[in-house]
TINU-555351 format. One record per atom (N, C-alpha, C): residue number from 1; residue in three letters; chain; atom name; x negated, z, y. Coordinates in nm, 3 decimals. Each point is the difference from the previous one (the first is absolute). Example, Ala and Ser with C-alpha at 12.3 -4.5 7.8 and 13.67 -1.06 7.14 Angstrom:
BEGIN
pos: 1, code: ALA, unit: A, site: N, c1: -1.319, c3: 0.780, c2: -0.569;
pos: 1, code: ALA, unit: A, site: CA, c1: 0.089, c3: 0.000, c2: 0.119;
pos: 1, code: ALA, unit: A, site: C, c1: -0.090, c3: 0.000, c2: 0.120;
pos: 2, code: SER, unit: A, site: N, c1: 0.035, c3: -0.072, c2: 0.105;
pos: 2, code: SER, unit: A, site: CA, c1: -0.082, c3: 0.006, c2: 0.119;
pos: 2, code: SER, unit: A, site: C, c1: 0.077, c3: 0.073, c2: 0.109;
This chain:
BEGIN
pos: 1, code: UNK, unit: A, site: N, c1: 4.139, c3: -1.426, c2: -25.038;
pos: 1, code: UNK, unit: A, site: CA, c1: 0.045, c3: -0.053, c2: -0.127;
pos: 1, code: UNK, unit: A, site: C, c1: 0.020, c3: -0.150, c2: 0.013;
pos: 2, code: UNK, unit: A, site: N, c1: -0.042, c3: -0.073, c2: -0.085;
pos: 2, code: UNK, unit: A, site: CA, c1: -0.021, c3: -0.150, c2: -0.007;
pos: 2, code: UNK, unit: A, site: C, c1: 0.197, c3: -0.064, c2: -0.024;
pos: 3, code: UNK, unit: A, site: N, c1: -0.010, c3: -0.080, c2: 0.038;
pos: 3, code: UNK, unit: A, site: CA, c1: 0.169, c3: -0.049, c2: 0.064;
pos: 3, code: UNK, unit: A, site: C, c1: -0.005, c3: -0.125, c2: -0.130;
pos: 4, code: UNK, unit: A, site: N, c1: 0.072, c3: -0.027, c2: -0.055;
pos: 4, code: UNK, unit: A, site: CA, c1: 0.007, c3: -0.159, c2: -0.056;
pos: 4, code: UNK, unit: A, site: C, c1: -0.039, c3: -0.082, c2: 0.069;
pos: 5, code: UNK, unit: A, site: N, c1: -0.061, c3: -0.111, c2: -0.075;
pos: 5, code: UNK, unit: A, site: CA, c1: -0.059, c3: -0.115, c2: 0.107;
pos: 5, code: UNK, unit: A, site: C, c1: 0.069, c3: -0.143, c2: -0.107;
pos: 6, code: UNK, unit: A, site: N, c1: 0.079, c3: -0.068, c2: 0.080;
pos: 6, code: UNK, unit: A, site: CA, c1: 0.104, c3: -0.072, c2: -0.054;
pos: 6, code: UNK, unit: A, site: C, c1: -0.053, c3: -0.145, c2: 0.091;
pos: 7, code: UNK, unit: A, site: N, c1: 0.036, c3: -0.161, c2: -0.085;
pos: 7, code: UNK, unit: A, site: CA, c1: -0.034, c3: -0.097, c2: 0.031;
pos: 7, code: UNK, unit: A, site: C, c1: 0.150, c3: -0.033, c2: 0.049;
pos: 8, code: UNK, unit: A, site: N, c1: 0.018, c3: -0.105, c2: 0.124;
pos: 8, code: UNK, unit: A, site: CA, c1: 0.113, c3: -0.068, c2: 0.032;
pos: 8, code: UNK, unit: A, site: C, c1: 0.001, c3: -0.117, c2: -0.077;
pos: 9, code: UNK, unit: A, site: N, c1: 0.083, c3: 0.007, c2: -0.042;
pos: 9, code: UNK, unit: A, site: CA, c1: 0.008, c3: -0.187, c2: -0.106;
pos: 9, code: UNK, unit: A, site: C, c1: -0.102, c3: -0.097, c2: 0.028;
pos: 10, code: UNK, unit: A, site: N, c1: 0.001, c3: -0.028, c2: 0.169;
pos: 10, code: UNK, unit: A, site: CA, c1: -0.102, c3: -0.162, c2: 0.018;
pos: 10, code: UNK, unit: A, site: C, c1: -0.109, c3: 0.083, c2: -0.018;
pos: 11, code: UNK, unit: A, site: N, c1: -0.081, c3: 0.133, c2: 0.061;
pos: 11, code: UNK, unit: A, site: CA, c1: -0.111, c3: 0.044, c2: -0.003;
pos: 11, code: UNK, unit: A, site: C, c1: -0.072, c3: -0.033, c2: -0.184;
pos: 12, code: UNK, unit: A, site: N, c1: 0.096, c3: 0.069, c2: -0.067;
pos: 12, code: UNK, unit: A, site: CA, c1: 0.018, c3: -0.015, c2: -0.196;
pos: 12, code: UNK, unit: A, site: C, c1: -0.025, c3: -0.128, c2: -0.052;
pos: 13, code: UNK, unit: A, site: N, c1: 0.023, c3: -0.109, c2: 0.104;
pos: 13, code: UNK, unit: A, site: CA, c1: 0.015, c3: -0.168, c2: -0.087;
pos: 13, code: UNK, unit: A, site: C, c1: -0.133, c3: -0.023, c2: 0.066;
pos: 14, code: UNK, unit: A, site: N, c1: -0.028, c3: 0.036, c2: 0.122;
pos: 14, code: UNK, unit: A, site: CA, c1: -0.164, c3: -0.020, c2: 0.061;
pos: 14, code: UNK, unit: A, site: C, c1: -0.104, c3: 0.033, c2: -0.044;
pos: 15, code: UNK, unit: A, site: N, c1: 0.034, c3: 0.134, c2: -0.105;
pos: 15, code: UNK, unit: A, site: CA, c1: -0.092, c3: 0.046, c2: -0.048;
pos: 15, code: UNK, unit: A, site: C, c1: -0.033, c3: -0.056, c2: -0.130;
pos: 16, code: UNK, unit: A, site: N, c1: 0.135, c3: -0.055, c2: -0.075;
pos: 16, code: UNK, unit: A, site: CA, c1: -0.043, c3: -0.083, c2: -0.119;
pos: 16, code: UNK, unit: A, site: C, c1: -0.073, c3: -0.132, c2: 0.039;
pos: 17, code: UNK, unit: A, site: N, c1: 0.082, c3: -0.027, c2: 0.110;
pos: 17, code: UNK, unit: A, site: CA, c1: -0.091, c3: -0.115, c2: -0.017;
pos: 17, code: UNK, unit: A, site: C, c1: -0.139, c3: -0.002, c2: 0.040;
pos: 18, code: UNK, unit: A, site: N, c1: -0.099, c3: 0.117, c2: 0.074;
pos: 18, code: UNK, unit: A, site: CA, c1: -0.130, c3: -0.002, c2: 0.035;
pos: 18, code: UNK, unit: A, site: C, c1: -0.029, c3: 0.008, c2: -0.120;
pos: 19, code: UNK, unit: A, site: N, c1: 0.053, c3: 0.108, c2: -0.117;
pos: 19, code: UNK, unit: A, site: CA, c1: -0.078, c3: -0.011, c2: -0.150;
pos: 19, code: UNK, unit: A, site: C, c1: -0.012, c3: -0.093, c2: -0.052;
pos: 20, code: UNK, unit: A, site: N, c1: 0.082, c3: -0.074, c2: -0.029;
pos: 20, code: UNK, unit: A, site: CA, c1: 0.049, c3: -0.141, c2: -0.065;
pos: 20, code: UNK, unit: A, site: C, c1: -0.104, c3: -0.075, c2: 0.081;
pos: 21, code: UNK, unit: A, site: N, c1: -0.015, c3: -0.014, c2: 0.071;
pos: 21, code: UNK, unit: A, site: CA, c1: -0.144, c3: -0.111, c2: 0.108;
pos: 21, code: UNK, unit: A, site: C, c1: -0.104, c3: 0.054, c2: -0.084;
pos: 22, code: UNK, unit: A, site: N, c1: -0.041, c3: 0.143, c2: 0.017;
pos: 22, code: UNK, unit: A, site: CA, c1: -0.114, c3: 0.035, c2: -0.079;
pos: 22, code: UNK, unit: A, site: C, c1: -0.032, c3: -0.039, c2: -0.081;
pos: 23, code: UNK, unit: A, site: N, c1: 0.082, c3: 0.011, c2: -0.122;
pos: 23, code: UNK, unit: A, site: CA, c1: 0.031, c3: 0.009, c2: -0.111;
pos: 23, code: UNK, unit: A, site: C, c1: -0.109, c3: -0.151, c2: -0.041;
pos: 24, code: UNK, unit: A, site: N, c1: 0.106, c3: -0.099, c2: 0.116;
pos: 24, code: UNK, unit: A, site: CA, c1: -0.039, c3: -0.137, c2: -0.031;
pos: 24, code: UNK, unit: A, site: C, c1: -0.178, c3: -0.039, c2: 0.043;
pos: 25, code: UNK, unit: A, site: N, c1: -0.049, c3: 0.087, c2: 0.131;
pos: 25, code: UNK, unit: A, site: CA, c1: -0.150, c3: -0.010, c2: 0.009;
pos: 25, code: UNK, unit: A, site: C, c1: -0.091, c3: 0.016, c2: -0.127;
pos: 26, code: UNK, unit: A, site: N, c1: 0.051, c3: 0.109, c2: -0.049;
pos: 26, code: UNK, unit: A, site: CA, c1: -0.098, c3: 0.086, c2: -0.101;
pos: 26, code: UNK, unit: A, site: C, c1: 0.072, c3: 0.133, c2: -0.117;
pos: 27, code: UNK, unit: A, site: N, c1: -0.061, c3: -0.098, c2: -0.099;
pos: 27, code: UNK, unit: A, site: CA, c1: 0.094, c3: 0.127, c2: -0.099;
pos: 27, code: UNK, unit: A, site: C, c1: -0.061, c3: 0.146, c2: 0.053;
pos: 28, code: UNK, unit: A, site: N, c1: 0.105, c3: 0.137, c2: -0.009;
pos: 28, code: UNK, unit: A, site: CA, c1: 0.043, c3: 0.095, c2: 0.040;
pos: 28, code: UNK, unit: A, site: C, c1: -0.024, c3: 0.051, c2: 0.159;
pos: 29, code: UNK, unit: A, site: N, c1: -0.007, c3: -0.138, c2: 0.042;
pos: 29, code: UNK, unit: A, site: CA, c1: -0.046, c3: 0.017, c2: 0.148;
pos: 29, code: UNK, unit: A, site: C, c1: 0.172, c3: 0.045, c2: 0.050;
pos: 30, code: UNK, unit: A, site: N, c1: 0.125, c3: -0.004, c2: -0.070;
pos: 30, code: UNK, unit: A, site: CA, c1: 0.102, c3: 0.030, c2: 0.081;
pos: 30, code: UNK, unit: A, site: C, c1: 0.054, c3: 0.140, c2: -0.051;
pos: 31, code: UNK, unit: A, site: N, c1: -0.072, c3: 0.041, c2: -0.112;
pos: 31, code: UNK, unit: A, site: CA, c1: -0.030, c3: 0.137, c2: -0.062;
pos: 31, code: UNK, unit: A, site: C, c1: -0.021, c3: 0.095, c2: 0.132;
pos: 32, code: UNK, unit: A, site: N, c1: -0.106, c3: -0.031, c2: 0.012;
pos: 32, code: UNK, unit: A, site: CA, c1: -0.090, c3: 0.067, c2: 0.067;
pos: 32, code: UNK, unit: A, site: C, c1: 0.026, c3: -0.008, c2: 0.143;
pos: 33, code: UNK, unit: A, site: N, c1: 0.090, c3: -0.082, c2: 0.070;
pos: 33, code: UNK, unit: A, site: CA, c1: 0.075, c3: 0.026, c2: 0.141;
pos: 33, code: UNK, unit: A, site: C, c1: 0.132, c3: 0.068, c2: -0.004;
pos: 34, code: UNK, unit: A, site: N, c1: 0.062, c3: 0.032, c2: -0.123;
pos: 34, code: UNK, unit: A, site: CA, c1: 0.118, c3: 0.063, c2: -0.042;
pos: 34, code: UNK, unit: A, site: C, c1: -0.059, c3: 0.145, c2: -0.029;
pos: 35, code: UNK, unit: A, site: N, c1: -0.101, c3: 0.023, c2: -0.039;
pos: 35, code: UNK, unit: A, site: CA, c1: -0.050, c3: 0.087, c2: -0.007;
pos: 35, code: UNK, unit: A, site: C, c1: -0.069, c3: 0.085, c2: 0.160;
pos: 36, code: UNK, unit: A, site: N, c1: -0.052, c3: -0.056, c2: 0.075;
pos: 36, code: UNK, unit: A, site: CA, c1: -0.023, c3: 0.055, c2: 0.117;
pos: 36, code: UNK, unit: A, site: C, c1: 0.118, c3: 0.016, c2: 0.091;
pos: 37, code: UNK, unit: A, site: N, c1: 0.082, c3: -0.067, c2: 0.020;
pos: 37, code: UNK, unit: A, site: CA, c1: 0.121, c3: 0.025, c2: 0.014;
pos: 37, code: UNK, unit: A, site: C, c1: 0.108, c3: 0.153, c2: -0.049;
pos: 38, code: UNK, unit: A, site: N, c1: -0.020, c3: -0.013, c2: -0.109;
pos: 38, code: UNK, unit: A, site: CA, c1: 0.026, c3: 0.109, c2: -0.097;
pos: 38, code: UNK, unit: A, site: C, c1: -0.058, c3: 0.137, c2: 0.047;
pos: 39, code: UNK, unit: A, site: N, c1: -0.143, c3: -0.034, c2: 0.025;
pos: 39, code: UNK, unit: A, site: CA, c1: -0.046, c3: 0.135, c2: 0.090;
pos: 39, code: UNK, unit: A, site: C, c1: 0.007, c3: 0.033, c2: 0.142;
pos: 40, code: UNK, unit: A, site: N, c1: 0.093, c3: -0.085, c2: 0.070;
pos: 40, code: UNK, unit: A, site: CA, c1: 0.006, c3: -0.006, c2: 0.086;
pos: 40, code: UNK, unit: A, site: C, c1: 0.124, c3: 0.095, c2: 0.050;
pos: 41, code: UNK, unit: A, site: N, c1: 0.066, c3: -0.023, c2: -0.107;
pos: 41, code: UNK, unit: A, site: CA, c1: 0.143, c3: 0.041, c2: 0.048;
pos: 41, code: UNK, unit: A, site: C, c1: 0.022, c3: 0.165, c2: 0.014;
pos: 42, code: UNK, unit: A, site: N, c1: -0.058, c3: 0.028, c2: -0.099;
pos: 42, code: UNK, unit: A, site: CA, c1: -0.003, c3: 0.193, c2: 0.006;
pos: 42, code: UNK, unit: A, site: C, c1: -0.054, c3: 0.080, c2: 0.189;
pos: 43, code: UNK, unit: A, site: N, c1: -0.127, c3: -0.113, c2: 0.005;
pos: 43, code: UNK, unit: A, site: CA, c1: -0.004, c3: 0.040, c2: 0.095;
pos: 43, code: UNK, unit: A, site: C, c1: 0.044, c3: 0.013, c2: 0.132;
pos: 44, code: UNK, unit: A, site: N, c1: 0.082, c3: -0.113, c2: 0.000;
pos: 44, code: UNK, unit: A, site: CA, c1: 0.120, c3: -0.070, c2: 0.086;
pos: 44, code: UNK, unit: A, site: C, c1: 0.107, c3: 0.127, c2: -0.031;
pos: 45, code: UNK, unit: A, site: N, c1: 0.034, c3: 0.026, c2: -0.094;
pos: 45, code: UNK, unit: A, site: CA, c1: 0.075, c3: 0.127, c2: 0.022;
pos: 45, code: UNK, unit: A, site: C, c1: 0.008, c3: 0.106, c2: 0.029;
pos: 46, code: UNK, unit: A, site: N, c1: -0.210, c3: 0.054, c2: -0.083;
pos: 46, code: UNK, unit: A, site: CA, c1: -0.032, c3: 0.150, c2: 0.047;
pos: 46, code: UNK, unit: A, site: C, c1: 0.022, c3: 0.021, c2: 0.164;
pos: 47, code: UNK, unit: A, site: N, c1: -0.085, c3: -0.134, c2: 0.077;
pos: 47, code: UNK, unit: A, site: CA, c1: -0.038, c3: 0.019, c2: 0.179;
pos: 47, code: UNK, unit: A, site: C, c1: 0.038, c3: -0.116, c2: -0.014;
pos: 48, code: UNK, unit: A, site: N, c1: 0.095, c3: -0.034, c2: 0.088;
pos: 48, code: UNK, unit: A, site: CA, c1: 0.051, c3: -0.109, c2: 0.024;
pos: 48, code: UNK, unit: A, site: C, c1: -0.079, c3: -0.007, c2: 0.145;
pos: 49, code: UNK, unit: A, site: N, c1: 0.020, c3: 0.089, c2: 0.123;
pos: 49, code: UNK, unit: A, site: CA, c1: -0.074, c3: -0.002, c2: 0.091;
pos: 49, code: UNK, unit: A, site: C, c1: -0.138, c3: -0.034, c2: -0.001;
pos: 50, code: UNK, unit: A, site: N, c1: -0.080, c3: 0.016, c2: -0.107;
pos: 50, code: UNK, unit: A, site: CA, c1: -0.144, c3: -0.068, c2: 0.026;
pos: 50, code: UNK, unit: A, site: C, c1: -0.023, c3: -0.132, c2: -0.006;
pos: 51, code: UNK, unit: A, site: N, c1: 0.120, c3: -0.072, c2: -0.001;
pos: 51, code: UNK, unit: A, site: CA, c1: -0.024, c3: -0.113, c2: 0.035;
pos: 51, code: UNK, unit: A, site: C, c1: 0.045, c3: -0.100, c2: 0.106;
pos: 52, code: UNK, unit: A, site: N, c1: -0.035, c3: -0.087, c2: 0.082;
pos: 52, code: UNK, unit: A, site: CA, c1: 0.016, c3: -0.036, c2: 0.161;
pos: 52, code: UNK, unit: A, site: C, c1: 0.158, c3: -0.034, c2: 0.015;
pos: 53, code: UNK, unit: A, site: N, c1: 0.045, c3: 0.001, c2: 0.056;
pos: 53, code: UNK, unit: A, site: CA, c1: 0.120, c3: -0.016, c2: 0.089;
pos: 53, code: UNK, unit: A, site: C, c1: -0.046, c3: -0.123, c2: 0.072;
pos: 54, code: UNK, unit: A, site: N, c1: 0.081, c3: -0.122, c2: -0.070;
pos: 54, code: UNK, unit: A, site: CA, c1: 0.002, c3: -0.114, c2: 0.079;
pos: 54, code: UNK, unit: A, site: C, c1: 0.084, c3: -0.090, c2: 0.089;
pos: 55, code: UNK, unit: A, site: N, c1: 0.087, c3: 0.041, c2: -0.007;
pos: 55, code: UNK, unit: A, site: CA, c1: 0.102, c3: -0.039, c2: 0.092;
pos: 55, code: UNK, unit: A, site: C, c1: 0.143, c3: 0.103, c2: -0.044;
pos: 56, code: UNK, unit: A, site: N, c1: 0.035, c3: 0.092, c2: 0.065;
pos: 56, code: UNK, unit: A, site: CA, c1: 0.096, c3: 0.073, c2: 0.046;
pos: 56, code: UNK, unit: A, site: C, c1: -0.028, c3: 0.142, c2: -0.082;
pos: 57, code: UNK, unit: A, site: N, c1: 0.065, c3: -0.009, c2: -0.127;
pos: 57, code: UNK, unit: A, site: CA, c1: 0.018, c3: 0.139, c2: -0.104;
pos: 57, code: UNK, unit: A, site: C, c1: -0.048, c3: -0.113, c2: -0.131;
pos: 58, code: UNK, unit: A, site: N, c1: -0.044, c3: -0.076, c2: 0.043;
pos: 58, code: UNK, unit: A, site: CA, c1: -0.057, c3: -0.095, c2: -0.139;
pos: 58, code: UNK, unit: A, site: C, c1: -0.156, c3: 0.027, c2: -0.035;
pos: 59, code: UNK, unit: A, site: N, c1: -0.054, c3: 0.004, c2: -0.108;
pos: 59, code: UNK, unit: A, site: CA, c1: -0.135, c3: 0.036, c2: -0.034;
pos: 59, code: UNK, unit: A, site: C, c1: -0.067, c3: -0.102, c2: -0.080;
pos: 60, code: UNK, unit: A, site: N, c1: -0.121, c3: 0.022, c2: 0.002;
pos: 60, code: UNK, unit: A, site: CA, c1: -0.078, c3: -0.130, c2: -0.062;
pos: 60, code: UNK, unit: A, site: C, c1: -0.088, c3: 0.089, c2: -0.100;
pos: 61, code: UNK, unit: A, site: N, c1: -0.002, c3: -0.037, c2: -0.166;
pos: 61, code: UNK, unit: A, site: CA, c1: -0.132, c3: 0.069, c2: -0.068;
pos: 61, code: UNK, unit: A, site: C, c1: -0.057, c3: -0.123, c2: -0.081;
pos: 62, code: UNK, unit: A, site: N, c1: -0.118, c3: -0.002, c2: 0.049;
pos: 62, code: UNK, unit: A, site: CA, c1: -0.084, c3: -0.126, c2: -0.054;
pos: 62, code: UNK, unit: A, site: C, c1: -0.023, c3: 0.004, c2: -0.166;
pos: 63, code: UNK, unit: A, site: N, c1: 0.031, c3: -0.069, c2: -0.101;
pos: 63, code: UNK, unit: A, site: CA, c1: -0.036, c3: -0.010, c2: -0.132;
pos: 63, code: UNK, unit: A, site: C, c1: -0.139, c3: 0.024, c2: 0.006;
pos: 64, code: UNK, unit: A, site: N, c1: -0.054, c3: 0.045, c2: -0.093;
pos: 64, code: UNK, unit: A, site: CA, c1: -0.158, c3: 0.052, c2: -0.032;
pos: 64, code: UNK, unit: A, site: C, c1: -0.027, c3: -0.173, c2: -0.026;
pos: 65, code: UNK, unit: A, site: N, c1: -0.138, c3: -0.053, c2: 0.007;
pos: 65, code: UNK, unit: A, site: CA, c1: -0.037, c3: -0.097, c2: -0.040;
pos: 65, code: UNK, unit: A, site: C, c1: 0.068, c3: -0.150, c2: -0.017;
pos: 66, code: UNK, unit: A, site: N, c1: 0.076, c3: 0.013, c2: 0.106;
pos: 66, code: UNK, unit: A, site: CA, c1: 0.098, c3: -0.101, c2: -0.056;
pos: 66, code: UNK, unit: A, site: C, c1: 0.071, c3: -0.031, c2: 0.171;
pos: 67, code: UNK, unit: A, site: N, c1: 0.000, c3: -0.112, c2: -0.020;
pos: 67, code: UNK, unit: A, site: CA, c1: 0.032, c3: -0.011, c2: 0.195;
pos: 67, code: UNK, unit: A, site: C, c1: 0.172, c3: -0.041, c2: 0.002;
pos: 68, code: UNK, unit: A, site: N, c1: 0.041, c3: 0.100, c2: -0.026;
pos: 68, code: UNK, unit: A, site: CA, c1: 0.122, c3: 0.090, c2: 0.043;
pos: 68, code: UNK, unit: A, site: C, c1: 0.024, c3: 0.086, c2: 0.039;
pos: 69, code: UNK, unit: A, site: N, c1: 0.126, c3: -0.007, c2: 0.018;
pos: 69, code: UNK, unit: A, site: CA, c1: 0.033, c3: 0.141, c2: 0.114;
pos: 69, code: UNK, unit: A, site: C, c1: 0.168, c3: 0.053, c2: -0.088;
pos: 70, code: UNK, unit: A, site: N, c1: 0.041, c3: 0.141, c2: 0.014;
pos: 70, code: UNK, unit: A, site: CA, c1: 0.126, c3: -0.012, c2: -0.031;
pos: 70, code: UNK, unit: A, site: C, c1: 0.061, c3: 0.083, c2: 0.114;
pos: 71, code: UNK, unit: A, site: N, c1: 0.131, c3: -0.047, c2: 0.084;
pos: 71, code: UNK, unit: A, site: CA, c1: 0.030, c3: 0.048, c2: 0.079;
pos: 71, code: UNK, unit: A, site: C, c1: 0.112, c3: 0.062, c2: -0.020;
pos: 72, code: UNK, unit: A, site: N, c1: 0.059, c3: 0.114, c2: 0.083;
pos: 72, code: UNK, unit: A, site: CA, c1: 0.079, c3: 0.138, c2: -0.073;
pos: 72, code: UNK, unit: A, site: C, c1: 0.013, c3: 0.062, c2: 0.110;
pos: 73, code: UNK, unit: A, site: N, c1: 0.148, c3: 0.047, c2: 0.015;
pos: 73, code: UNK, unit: A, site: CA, c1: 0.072, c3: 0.094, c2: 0.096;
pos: 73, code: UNK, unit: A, site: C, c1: -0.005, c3: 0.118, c2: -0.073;
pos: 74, code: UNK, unit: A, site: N, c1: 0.003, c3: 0.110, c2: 0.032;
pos: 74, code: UNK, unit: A, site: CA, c1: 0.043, c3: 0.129, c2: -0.046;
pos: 74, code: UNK, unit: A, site: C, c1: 0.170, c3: -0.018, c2: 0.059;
pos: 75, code: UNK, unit: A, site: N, c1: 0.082, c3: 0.109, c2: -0.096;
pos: 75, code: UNK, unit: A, site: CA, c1: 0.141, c3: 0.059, c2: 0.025;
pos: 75, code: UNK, unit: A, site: C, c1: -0.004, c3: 0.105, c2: -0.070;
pos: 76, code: UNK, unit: A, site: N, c1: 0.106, c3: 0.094, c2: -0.003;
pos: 76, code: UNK, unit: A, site: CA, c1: 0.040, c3: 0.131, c2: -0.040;
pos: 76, code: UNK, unit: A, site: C, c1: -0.062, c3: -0.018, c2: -0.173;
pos: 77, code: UNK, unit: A, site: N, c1: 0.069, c3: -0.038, c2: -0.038;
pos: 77, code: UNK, unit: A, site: CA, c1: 0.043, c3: -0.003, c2: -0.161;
pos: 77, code: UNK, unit: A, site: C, c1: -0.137, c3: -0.130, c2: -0.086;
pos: 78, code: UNK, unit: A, site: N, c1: -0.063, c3: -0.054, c2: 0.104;
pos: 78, code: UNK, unit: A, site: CA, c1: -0.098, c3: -0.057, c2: -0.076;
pos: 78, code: UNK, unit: A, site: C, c1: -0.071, c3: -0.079, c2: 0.071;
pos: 79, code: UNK, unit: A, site: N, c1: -0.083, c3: -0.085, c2: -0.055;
pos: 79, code: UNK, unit: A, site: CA, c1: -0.102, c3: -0.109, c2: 0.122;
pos: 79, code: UNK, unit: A, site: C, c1: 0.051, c3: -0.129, c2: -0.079;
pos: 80, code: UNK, unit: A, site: N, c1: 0.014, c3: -0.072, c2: 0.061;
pos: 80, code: UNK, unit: A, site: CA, c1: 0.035, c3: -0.099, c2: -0.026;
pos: 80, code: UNK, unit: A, site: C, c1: -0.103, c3: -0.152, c2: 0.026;
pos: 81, code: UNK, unit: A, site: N, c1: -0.077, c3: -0.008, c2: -0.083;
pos: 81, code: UNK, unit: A, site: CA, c1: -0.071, c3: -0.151, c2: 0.029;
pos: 81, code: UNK, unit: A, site: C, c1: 0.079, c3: -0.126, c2: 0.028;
pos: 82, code: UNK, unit: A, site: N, c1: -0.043, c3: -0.081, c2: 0.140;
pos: 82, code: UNK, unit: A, site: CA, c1: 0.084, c3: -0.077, c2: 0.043;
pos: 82, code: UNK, unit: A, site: C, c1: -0.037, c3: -0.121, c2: -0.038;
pos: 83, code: UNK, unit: A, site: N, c1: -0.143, c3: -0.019, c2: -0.014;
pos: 83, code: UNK, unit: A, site: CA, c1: -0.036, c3: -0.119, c2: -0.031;
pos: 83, code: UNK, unit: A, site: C, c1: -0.171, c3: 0.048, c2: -0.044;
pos: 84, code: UNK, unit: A, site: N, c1: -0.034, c3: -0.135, c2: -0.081;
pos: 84, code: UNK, unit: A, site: CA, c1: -0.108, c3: -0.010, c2: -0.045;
pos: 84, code: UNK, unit: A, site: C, c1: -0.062, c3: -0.147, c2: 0.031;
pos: 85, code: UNK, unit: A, site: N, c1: -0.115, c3: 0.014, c2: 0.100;
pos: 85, code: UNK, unit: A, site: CA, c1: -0.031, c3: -0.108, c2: 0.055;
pos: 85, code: UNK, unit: A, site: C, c1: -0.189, c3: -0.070, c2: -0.029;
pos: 86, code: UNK, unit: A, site: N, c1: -0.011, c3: -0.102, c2: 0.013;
pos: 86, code: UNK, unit: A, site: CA, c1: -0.171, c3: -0.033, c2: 0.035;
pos: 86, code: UNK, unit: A, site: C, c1: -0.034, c3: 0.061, c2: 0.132;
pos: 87, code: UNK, unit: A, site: N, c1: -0.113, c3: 0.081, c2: -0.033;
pos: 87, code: UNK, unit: A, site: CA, c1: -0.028, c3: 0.027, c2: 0.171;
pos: 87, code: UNK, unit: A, site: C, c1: -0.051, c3: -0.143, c2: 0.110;
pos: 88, code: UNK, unit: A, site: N, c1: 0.025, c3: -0.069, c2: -0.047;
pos: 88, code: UNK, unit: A, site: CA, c1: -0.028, c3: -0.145, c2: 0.101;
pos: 88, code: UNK, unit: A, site: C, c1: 0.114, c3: -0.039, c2: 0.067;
pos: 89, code: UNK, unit: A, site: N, c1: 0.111, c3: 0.063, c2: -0.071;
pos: 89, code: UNK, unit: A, site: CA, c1: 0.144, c3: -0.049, c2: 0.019;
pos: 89, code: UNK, unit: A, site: C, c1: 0.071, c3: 0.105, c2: 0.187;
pos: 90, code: UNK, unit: A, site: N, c1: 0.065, c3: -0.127, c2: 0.037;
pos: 90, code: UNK, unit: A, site: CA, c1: -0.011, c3: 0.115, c2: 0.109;
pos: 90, code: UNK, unit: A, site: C, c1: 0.154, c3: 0.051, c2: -0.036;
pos: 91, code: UNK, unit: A, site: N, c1: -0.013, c3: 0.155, c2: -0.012;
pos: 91, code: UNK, unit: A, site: CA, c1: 0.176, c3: 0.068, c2: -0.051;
pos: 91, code: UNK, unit: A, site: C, c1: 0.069, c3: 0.005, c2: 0.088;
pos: 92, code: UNK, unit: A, site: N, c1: -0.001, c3: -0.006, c2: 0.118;
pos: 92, code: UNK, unit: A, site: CA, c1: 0.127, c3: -0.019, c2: 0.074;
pos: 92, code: UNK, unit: A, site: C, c1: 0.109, c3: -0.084, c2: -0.081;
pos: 93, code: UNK, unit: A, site: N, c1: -0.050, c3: -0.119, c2: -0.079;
pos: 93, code: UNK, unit: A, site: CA, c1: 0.105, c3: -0.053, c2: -0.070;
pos: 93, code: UNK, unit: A, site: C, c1: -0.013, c3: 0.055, c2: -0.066;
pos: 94, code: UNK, unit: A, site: N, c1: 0.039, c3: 0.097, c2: -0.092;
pos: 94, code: UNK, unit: A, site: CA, c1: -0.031, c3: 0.041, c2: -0.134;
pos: 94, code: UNK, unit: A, site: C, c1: 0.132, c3: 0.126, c2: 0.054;
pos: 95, code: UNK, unit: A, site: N, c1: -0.036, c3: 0.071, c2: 0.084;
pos: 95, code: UNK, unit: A, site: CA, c1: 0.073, c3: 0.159, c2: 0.044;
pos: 95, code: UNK, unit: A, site: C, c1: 0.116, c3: 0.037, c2: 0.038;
pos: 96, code: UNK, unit: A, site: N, c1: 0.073, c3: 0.021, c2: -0.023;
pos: 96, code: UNK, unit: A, site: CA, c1: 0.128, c3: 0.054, c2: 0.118;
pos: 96, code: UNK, unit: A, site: C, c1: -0.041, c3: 0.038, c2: 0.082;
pos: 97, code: UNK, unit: A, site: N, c1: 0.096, c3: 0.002, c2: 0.148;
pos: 97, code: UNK, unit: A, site: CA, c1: -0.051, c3: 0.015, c2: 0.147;
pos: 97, code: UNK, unit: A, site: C, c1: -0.017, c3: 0.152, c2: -0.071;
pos: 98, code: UNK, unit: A, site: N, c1: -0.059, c3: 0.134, c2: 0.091;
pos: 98, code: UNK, unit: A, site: CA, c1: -0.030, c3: 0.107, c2: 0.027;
pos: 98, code: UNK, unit: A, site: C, c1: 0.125, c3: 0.053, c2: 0.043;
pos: 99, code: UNK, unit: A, site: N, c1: 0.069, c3: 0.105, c2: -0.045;
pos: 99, code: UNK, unit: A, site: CA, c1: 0.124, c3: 0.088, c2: 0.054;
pos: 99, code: UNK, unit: A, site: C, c1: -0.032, c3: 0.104, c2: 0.040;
């Protein structure tokens, strides 16, 4: 059974602001990364496990078409997205250490 999949505040302001960049390249170009995103997340909840384990109990699922990544712990009661990054970006800054 698929768990809630919930944004942490900075992950939530990271994510506006990749749209908002879009937005500014190309009209509905930030549509359309809010939107892959959007499909992203169900699946992040159905199998959270199918996606890599990158440093500790932290996971990485790459945005469709779009060179991001959103990274996400599982816990009991829901998954929690920790951050939303450029995949160029290196996340060690971006992550909480691994518990």
């Amino acid at each position: 059974m698929a768990r809630p999949v919930l944004f942490l505040p900075h992950a939530e302001v990271e994510l506006v602001d990749a749209q908002r960049w879009y937005d500014q390249q190309a009209f509905g170009l930030g549509d359309r990364f809010f939107l892959a995103v959007d499909l992203l997340i169900p699946r992040i909840g159905d199998m959270p496990k199918q996606f890599p384990a990158v440093r500790g109990e932290i996971r990485r699922a790459l945005v469709r078409h779009f060179p991001y990544a959103l990274y996400f712990r599982e816990e009991t009661e829901a998954i929690y997205i920790l951050a939303c990054t450029h995949t160029s970006r290196n996340p060690r800054h971006a992550l909480p250490s691994a518990s």
